[in-house]
N, C-alpha and C positions, 0 to 999 in steps of 0.2 A: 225227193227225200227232203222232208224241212229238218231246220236246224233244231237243236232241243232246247226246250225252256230255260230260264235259270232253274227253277225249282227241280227239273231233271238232275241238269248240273250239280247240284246241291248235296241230290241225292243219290247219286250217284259218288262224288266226294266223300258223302258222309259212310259211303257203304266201304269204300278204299280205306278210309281212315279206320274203321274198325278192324277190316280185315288186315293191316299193316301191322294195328296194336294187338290183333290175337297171333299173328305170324311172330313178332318181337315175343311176345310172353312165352310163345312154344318153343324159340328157339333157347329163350336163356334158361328156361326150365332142361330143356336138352343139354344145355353147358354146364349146368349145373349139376344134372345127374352123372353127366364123364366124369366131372372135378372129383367127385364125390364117392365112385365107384374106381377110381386111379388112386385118390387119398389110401383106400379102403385095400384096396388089393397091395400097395405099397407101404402100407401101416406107417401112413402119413398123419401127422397133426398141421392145424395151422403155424405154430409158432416152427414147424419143419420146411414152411414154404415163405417163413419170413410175414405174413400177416401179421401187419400191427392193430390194431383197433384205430377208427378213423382220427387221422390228426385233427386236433381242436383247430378251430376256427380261429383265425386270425384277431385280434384285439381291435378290429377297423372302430374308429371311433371312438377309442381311448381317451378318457379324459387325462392328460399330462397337467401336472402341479408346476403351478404358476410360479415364473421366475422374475416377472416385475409388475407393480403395482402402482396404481396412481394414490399419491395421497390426497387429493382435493376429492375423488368421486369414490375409490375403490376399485375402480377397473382392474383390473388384471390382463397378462400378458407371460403367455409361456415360451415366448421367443423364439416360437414355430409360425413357419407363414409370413405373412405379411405383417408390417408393422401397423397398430393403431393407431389413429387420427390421433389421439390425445399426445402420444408418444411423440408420433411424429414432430408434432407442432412444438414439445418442449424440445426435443432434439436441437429442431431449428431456432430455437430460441435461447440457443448455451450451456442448456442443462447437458450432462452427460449420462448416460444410459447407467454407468451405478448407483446415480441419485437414484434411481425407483427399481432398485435390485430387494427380492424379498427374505 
């Protein structure tokens, strides 16, 4: 008995993968027909199972309004994260962090 090619392999893989994605499709089509046929015989609505419409998506990436400024370049700094170089160096040079408050 020889071992099988990759290309076997392959396709083989590729014939499991579809048959997984037709098995998944039939069964949520299945769950969905109960859901549906329980709604129905129990004169169910969504807002009677608590169904809200998908929560919005998180704000990730938010630009937040800048709470200090450089006057020499204009940089800004919304005093989230890390401090910036510029910052930093007046810091350590005496200035106090209200000097460049916007």
């Amino acid at each position: 008995m020889s071992q099988p090619t990759i290309a076997e392999l392959l396709a083989q893989k590729a014939a499991l993968e579809k048959q997984i994605a037709d098995a998944q499709r039939n069964e949520r089509a299945d769950a969905v027909a109960k859901v549906r046929a329980l709604m129905a015989e129990y004169g169910l609505t969504l807002a009677d199972i608590g169904s809200k419409a998908a929560p919005a998506p998180k704000a990730a990436g938010k630009k937040v309004a800048a709470k200090y400024r450089n006057p020499a370049s204009g940089d800004t700094w919304s005093g989230r994260g890390l401090q910036p170089k510029w910052l930093k160096s007046a810091l350590a040079g005496g200035r106090s962090l209200a000097d460049f408050a916007v």
